[in-house]
C-alpha positions in Angstrom: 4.2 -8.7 -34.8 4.6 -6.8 -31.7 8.7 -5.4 -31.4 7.8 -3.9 -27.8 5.6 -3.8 -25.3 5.0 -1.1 -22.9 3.3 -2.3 -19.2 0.3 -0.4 -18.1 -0.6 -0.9 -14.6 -4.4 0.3 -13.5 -6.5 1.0 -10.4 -10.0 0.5 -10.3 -12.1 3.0 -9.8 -14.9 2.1 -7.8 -17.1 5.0 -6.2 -17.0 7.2 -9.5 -18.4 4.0 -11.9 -21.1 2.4 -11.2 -21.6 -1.0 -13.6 -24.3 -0.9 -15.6 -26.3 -4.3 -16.0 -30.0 -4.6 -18.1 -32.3 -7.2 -16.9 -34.4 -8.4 -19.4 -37.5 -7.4 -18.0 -35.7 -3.7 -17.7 -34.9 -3.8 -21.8 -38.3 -4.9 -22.7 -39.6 -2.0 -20.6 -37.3 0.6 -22.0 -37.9 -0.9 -25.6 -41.7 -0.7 -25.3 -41.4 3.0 -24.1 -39.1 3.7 -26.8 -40.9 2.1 -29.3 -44.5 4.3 -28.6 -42.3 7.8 -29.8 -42.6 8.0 -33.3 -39.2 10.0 -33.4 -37.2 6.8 -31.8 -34.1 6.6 -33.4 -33.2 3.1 -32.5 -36.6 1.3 -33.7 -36.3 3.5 -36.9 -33.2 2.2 -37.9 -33.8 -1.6 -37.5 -37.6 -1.2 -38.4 -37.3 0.7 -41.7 -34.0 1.0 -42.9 -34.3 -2.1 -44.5 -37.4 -3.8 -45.4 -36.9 -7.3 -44.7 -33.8 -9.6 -43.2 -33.3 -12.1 -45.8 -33.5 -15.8 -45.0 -30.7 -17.9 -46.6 -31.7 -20.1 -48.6 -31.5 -24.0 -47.8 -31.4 -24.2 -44.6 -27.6 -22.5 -44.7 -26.8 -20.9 -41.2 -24.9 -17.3 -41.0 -22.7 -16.6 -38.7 -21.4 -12.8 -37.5 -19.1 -11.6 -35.4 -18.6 -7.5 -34.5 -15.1 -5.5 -34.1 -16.3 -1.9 -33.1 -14.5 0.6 -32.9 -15.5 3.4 -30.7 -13.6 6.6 -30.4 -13.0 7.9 -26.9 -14.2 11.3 -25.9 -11.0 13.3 -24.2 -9.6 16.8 -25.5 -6.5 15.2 -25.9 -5.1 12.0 -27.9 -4.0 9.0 -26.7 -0.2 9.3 -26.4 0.3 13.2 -27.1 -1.2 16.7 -26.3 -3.2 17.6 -29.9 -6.6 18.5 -29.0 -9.4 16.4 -30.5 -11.6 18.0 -32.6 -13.9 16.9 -35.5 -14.1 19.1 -38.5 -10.9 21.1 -37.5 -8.6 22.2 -40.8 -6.5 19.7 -41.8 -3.3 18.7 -40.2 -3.7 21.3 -37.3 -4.3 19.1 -34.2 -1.4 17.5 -34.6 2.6 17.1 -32.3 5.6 16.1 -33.2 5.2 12.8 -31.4 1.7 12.4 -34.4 4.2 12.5 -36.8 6.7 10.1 -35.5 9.7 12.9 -35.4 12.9 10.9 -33.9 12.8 11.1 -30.1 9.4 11.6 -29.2 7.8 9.7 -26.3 4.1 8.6 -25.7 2.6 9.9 -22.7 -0.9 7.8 -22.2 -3.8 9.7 -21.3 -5.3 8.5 -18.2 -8.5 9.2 -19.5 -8.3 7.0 -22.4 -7.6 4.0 -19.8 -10.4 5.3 -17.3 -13.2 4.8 -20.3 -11.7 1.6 -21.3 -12.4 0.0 -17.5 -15.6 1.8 -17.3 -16.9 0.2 -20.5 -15.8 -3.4 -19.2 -17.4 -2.7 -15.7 -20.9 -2.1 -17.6 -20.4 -5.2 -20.0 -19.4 -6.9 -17.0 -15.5 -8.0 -18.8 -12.7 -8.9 -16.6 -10.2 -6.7 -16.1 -6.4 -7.0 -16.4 -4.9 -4.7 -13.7 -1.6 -5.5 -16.1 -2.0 -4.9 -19.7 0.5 -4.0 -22.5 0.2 -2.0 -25.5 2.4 -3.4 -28.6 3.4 -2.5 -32.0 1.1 -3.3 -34.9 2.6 -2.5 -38.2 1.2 -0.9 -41.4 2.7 0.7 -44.0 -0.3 3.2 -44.9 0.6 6.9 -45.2 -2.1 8.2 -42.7 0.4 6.5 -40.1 3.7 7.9 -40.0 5.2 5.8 -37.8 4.7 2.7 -39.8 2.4 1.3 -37.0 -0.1 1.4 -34.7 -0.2 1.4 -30.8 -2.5 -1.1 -29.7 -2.9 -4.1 -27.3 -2.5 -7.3 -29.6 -1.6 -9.5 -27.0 -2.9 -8.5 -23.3 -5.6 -5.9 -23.6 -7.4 -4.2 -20.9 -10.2 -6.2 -20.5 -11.2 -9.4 -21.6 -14.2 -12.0 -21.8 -17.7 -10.2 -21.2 -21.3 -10.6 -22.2 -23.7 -7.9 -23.7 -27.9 -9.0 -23.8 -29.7 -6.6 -26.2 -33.1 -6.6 -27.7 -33.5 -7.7 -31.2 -36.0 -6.6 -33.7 -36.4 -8.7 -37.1 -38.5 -6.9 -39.3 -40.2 -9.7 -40.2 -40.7 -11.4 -37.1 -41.3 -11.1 -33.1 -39.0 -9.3 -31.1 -36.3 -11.5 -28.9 -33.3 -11.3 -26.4 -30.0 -12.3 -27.4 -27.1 -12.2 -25.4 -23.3 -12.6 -27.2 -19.7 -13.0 -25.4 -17.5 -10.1 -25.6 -13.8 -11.9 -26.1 -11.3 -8.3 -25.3 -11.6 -4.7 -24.9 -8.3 -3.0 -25.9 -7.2 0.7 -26.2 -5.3 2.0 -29.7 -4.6 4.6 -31.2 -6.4 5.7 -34.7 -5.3 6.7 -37.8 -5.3 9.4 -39.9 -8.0 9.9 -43.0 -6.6 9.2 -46.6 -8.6 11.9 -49.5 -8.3 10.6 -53.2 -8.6 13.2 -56.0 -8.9 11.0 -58.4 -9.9 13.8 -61.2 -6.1 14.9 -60.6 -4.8 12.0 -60.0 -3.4 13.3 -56.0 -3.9 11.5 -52.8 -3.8 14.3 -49.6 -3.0 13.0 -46.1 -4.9 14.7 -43.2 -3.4 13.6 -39.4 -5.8 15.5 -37.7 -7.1 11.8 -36.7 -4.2 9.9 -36.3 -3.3 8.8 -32.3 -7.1 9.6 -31.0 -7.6 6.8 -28.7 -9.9 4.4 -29.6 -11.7 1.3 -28.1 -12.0 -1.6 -29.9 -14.8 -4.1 -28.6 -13.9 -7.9 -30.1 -17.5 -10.0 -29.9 -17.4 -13.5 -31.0 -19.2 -15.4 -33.5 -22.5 -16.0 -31.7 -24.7 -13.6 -34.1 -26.6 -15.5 -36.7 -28.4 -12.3 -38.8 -28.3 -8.9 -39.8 -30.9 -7.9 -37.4 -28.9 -9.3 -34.4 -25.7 -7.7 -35.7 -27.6 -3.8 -35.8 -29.5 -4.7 -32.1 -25.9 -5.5 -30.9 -24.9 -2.3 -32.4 -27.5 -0.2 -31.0 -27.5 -1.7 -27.5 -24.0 -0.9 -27.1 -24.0 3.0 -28.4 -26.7 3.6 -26.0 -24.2 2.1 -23.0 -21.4 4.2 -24.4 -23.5 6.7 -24.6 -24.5 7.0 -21.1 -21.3 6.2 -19.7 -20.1 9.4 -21.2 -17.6 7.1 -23.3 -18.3 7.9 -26.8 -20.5 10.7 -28.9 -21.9 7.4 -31.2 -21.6 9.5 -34.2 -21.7 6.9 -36.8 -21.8 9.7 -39.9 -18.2 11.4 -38.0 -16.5 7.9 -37.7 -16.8 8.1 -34.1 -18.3 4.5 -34.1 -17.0 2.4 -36.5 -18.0 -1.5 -37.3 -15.7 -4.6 -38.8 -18.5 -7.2 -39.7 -16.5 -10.8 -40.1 -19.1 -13.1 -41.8 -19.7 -16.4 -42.8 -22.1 -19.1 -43.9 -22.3 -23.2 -43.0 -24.6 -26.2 -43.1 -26.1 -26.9 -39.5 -23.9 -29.0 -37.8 -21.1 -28.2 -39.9 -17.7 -26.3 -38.3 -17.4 -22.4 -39.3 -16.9 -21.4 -42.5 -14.2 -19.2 -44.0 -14.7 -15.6 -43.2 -14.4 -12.3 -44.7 -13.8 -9.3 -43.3 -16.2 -5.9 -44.2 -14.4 -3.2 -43.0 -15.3 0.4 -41.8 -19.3 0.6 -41.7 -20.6 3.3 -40.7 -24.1 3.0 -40.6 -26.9 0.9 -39.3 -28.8 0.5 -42.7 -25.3 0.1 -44.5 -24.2 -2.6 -41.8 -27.3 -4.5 -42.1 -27.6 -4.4 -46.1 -23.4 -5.9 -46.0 -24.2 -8.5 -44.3 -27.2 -9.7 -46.4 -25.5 -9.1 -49.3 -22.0 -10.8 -48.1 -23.9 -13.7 -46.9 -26.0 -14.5 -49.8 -23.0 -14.0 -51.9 -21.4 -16.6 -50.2 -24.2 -19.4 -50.2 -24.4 -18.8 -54.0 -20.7 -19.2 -54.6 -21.1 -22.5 -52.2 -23.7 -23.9 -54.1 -21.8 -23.2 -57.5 -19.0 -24.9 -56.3 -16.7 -22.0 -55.5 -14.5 -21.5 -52.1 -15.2 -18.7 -50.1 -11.7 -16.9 -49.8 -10.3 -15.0 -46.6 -10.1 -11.9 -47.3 -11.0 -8.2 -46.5 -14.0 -6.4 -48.1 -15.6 -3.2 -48.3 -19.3 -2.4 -48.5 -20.5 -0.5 -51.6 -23.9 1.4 -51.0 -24.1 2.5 -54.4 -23.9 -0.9 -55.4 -25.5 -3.0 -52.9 -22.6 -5.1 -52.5 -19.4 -6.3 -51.2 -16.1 -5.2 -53.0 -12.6 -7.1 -52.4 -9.9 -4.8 -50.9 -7.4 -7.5 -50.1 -6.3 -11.0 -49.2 -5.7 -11.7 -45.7 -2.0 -12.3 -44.9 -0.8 -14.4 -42.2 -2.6 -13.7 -38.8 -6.1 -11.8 -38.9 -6.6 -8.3 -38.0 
């Protein structure tokens, strides 16, 4: 999967960070406080956005886990010199090296790997002080090099924890803590428009090589309303760290909900794989859906297929985008 690997060797930086750890006493106390402004953000979104978390029915168990993708705030990508900027015209912050021209080098932006150890201190990961960044492939247009940059294999930080407040609509608020398994810096891709009224797809690079973070947690979520706390908690850290704008509606922070259902006491479940929410309400109405959709096609007798899925807001629903081939994402 990986054809070669390039060694990145860091320092730590340890007067300019300071890690950031919440006590639970601390979060109830900054929750309560946020909570008595009726403009709060974060208790609007998990409060009325939806109005209920579904139970699943006969006694079936859910089980999440969260990729999120959080784009790094610098003024320049990841490997090259194009300036980041949302909204610019299309394909004008863009290098040779963003369009793979023969003979182009990466240059990593220190910036990019500065974040990265930053946001492990305050989720308090360990961190590799020797990581590598390998070759993913794809063959998707808004990638002209036929793959991306990432760390498949030995990212920058691995094995943290996260404890965030939850807030079920329907129930008493609780504290749930979930393991983070890696932190890895990669680059992102460009943006794909369909005109599908003239039958045209246009390509817009503008995107493509802005470093992103990709935080892996593990399956130790059970609900929607655990999945958008998660969510929340961690914009607000990557928020203060200076890491990340949080701008779900610009793609700046971007979720991969892998979901499945089981019988207590039973072994996980197949998965599937919702891709690219971005949205608190749309994240917690996927997973709903997604998991009642796969009780009902248990109890019919069906088999819950590995696969990748898209969330449909129109529709309320989950839509197939493709089977999963060989290893997972």
């Amino acid at each position: 999967m990986a054809a070669h690997s390039i060694p990145v060797t860091m320092q730590l930086l340890t007067s300019q960070h300071v890690k950031t750890n919440f006590t639970h006493a601390a979060m109830r106390r900054w929750w309560r406080a946020s909570s008595r402004s009726s403009g709060c953000f974060c208790c609007r979104q998990l409060s009325s956005a939806v109005p209920g978390t579904k139970l699943l029915r006969n006694e079936w168990q859910g089980v999440v886990g969260l990729e999120i993708h959080a784009q790094i705030i610098t003024r320049t990508k990841l490997f090259s010199r194009s300036p980041v900027q949302h909204n610019a015209p299309p394909n004008t912050c863009i290098t040779a090296f963003d369009l793979a021209h023969p003979g182009t080098l990466p240059v990593l932006n220190k910036r990019c790997v500065e974040a990265a150890v930053t946001t492990a201190m305050a989720l308090q990961a360990r961190i590799n002080y020797v990581s590598y960044f390998d070759r993913k492939h794809y063959f998707y247009p808004d990638m002209p090099a036929g793959y991306q940059i990432t760390q498949q294999r030995v990212p920058v930080a691995e094995d943290g924890e996260i404890t965030f407040l939850v807030l079920p609509p329907d129930g008493r608020p609780y504290v749930h803590a979930t393991h983070l398994e890696r932190i890895q810096i990669e680059q992102d891709s460009g943006k794909t428009l369909h005109d599908r009224d003239n039958n045209r797809v246009f390509v817009d690079l503008n995107r493509a090589g802005v470093g992103l973070l990709e935080l892996v947690f593990g399956p130790t979520l059970r609900n929607a309303a655990e999945a958008a706390g998660l969510v929340q908690h961690l914009r607000h850290v990557l928020l203060k760290l200076g890491v990340c704008s949080g701008r779900m509606n610009e793609g700046a922070l971007r979720v991969d909900a892998n979901v499945s259902v089981r019988q207590p006491g039973q072994p996980l479940g197949t998965r599937t794989e919702i891709k690219n929410i971005n949205s608190i309400k749309f994240l917690i109405d996927a997973i709903e859906q997604e998991q009642e959709r796969q009780v009902s096609l248990l109890e019919e007798g069906g088999e819950v297929i590995n696969e990748t899925r898209r969330y449909d807001p129109d529709l309320h629903t989950t839509i197939t985008m493709r089977d999963k081939e060989g290893l997972q994402d």
